[in-house]
C-alpha positions as CSV (number, residue, x, y, z in Angstrom):
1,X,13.2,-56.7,13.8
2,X,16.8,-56.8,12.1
3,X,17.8,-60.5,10.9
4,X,20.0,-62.6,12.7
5,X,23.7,-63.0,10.8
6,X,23.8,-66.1,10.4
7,X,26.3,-68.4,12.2
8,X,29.2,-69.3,10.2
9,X,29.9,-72.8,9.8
10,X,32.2,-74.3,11.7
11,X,34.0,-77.9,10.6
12,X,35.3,-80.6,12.9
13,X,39.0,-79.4,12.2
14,X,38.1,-75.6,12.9
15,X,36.3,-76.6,16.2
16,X,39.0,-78.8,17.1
17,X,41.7,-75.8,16.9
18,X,39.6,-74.0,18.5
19,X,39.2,-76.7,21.3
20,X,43.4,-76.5,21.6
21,X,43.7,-73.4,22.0
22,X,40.9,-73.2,24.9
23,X,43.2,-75.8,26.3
24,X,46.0,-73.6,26.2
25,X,46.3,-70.6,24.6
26,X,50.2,-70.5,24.1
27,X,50.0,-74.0,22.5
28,X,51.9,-74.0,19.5
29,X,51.1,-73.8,16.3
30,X,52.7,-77.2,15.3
31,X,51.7,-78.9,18.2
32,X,47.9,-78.1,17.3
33,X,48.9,-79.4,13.8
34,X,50.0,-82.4,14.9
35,X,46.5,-83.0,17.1
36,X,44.3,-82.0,14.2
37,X,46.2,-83.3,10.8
38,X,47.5,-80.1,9.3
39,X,50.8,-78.6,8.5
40,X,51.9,-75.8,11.4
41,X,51.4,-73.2,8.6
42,X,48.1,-73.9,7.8
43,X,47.1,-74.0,11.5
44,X,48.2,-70.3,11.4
45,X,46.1,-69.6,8.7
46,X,43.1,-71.0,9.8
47,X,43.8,-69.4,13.3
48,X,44.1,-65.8,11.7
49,X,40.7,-66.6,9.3
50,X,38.7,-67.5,13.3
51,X,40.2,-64.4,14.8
52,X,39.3,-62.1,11.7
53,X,35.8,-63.4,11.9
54,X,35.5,-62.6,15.5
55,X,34.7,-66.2,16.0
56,X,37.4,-66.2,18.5
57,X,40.2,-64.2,20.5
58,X,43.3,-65.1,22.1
59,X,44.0,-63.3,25.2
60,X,45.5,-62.9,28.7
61,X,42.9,-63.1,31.1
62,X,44.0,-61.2,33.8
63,X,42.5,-60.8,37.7
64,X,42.0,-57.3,38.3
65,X,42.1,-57.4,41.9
66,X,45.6,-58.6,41.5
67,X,46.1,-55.9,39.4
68,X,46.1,-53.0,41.8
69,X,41.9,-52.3,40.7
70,X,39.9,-52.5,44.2
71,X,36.4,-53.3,42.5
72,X,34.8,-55.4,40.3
73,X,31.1,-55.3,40.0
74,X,28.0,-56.3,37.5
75,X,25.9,-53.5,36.9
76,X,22.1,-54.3,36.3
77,X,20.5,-51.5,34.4
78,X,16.8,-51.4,33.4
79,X,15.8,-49.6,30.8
80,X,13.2,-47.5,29.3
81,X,12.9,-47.6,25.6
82,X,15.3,-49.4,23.2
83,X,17.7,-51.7,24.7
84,X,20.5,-51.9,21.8
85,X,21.5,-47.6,22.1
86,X,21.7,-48.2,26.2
87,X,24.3,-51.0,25.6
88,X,26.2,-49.3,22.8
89,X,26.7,-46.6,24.8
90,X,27.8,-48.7,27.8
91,X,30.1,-50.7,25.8
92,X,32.2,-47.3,25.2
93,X,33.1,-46.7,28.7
94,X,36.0,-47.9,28.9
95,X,35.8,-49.7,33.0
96,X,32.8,-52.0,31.2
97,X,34.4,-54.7,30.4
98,X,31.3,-57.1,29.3
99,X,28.3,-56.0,27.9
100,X,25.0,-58.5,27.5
101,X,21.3,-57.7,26.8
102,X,19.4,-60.1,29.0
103,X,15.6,-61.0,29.5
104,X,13.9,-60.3,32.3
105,X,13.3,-57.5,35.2
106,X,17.1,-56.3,34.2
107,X,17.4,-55.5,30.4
108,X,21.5,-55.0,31.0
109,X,24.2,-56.5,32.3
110,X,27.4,-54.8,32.6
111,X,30.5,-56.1,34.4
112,X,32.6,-52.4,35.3
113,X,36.6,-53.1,36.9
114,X,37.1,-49.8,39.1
115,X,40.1,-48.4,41.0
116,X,38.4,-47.5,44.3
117,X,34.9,-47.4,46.2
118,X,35.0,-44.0,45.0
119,X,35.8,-44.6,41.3
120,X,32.7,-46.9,41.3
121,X,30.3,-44.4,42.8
122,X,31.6,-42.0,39.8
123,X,31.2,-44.7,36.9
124,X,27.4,-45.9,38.3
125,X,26.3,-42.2,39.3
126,X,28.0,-39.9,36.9
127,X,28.1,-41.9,33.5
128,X,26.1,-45.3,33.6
129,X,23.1,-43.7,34.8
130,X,23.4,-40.5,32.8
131,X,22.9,-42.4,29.7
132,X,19.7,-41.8,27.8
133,X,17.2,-44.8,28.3
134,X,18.4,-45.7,31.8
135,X,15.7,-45.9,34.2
136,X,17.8,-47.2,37.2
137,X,20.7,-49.8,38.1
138,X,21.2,-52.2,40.9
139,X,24.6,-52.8,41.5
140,X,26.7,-55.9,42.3
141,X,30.1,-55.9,44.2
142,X,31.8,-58.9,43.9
143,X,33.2,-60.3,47.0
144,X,35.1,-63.5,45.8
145,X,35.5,-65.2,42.9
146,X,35.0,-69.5,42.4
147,X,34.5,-70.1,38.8
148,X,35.5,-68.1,35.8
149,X,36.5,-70.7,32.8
150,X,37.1,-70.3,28.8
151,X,36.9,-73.8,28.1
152,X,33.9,-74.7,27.4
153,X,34.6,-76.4,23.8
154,X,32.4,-76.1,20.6
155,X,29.2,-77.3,19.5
């Protein structure tokens, strides 16, 4: 079994930038300075040291539906042999937009954003389940969404 990288440590001045920009993620620079005690440049440093580390990533989360994509669905695929090569491979098509190993009677979960009923079928049928390893999947449309949230602090 391959050790675990450790977690980097995180102090109360990191974790509270952090906590800002979960807030808001256009907050300024100087405004988090003011919040946490530190100088708007060194904000941007310590910003650009938390995205380098992949501790963090500022985004636009979009909808998709709103976007013109007709279907969003998590894929649950089981597996037969190693897990990890399964969701490599699934975390190179690019319509997977989240990849998570996951215990249980489904080893994967993989959320795919498609144009059309018919671009689905194609990503399920044609690539996800041509991958070596997968046994089968059980797909899951999404029908409405009530909760999606970024802000769930630090710990």
């Amino acid at each position: 079994m391959a050790a675990r990288t450790p977690r980097p440590h995180l102090d109360d001045v990191s974790k509270a930038i952090i906590e800002q920009l979960q807030q808001d993620g256009r907050r300024s620079y100087a405004a988090i300075g003011k919040v946490v005690g530190l100088s708007e440049a060194a904000v941007r440093q310590r910003v650009q040291r938390l995205v380098d580390t992949g501790i963090m990533q500022i985004v636009a989360v979009t909808d998709p539906l709103q976007l013109g994509f007709a279907r969003e669905a998590m894929i649950g695929v089981r597996v037969t042999g190693p897990i990890e090569p399964v969701a490599d491979a699934l975390a190179e098509l690019d319509e997977v937009s989240y990849v998570v190993m996951t215990a249980g009677s489904i080893d994967i979960l993989a959320e795919v954003i498609a144009e059309s009923d018919e671009d689905l079928l194609e990503i399920v049928s044609a690539r996800i389940r041509r991958i070596p390893g997968v046994a089968s999947t059980e797909t899951f449309v999404y029908l409405g969404l009530r909760k999606q949230i970024y802000s769930w602090g630090v710990r």
